[in-house]
C-alpha positions as CSV (number, residue, x, y, z in Angstrom):
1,X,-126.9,-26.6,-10.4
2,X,-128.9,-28.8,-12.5
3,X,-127.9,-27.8,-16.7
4,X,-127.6,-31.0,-18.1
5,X,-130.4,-33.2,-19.8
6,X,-132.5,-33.1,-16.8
7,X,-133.7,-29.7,-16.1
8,X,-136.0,-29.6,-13.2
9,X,-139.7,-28.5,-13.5
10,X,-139.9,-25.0,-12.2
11,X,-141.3,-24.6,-8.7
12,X,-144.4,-22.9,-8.4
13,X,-142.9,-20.3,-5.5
14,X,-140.1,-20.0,-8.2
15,X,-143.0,-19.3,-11.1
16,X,-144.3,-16.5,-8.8
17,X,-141.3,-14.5,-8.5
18,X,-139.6,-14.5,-11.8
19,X,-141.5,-11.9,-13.9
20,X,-140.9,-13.2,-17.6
21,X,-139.1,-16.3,-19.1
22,X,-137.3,-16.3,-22.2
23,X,-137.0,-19.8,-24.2
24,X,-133.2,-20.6,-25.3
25,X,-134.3,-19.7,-28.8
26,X,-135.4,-16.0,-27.3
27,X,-132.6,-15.9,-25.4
28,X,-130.2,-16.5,-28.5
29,X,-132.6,-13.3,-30.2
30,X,-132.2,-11.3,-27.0
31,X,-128.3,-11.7,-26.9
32,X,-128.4,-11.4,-31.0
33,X,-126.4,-14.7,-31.2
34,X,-126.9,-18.5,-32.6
35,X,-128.9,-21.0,-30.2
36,X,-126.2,-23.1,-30.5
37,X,-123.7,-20.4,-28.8
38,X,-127.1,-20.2,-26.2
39,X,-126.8,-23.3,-25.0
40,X,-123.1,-23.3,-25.2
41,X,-123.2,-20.6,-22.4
42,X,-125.7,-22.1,-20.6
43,X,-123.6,-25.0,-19.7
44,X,-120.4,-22.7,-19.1
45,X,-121.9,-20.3,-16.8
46,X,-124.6,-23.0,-15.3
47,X,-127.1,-20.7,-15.5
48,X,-130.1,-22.4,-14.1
49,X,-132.3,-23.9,-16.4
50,X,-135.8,-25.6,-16.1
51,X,-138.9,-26.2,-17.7
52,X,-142.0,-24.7,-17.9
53,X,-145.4,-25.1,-19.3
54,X,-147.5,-28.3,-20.8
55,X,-144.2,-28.8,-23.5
56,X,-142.3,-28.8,-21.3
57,X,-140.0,-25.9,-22.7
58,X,-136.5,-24.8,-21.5
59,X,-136.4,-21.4,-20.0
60,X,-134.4,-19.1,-18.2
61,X,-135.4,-15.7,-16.2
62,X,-136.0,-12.6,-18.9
63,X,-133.9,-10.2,-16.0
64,X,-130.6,-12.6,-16.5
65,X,-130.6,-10.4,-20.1
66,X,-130.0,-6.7,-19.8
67,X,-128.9,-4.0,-22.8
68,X,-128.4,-7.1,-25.2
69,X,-126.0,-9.1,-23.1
70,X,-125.6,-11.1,-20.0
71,X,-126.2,-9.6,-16.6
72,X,-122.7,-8.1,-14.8
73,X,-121.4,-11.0,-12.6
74,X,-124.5,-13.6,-13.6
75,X,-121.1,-16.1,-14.5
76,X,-119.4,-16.1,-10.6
77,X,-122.6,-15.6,-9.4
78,X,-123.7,-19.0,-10.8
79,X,-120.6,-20.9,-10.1
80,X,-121.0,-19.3,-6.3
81,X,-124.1,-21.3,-6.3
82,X,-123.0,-24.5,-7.7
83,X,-119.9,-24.6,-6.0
84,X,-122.8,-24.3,-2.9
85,X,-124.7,-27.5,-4.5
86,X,-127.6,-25.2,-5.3
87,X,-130.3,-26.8,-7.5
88,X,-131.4,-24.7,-10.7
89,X,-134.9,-24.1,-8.3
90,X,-133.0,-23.4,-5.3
91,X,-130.8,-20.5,-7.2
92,X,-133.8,-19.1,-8.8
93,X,-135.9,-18.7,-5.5
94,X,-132.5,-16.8,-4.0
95,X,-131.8,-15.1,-6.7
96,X,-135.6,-13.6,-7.0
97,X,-136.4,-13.4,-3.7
98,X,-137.0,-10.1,-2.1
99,X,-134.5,-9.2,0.6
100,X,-134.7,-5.9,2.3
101,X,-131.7,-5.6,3.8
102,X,-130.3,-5.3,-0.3
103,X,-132.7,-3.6,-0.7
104,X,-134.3,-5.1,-3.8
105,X,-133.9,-9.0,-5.1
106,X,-130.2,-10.1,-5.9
107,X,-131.3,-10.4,-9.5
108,X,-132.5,-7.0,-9.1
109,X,-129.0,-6.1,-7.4
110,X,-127.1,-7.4,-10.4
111,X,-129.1,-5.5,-12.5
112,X,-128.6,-1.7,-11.0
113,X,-124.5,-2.8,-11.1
114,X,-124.3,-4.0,-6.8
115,X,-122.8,-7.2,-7.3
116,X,-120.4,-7.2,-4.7
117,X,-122.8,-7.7,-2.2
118,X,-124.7,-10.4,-3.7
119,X,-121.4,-11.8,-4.9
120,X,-120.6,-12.1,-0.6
121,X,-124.0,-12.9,0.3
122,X,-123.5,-16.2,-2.6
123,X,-120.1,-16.6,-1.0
124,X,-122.0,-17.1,2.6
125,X,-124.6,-19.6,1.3
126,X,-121.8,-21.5,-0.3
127,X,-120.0,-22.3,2.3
């Protein structure tokens, strides 16, 4: 998963299925902590990053942020999906896809506290 200095352009499949983006400066507001820590946890959960919008501006998915704090199991979930070579655009488009069989998105799964299935469903596309 792509967290370094070259964050990936978000797909426009990928811009159709994430509902809000939060910049890291946001996203240090929405977790009440410094930028700095932000970014800091960025690169230790590899939480897929890319950039949006005529600037160019790093962002990440609003619904990774729930009650003040990280999403339940967004950290394994993430390395899942490295450890699987998923690109930052690739583990978006999973993550906010639609699957019925959930139901819901994984994202969405996370968020109502079913990780273990996602978590074994990551575990399947990593392998």
């Amino acid at each position: 998963m792509v967290t370094g200095a070259h964050e990936p352009h978000v797909a426009p499949d990928v811009e159709s299925l994430v509902r809000g983006w939060l910049t890291l400066p946001d996203l240090a507001e929405a977790l009440g902590v410094d930028v700095v820590r932000v970014r800091q946890a960025v690169r230790d959960l590899r939480v897929p990053v890319v950039r949006r919008g005529d600037r160019s501006v790093l962002v990440v998915p609003a619904d990774f942020v729930q009650d003040g704090r990280w999403v339940k199991g967004l950290g394994g979930l993430f390395t899942l999906l490295a450890d699987g070579r998923f690109e930052a655009n690739d583990a978006l488009r999973w993550l906010f896809t639609p699957d019925d069989s959930l139901p819901g998105s994984p994202v969405q799964a996370l968020r109502e506290n079913r990780g273990t299935e996602v978590r074994r469903r990551a575990q399947v596309l990593a392998m």
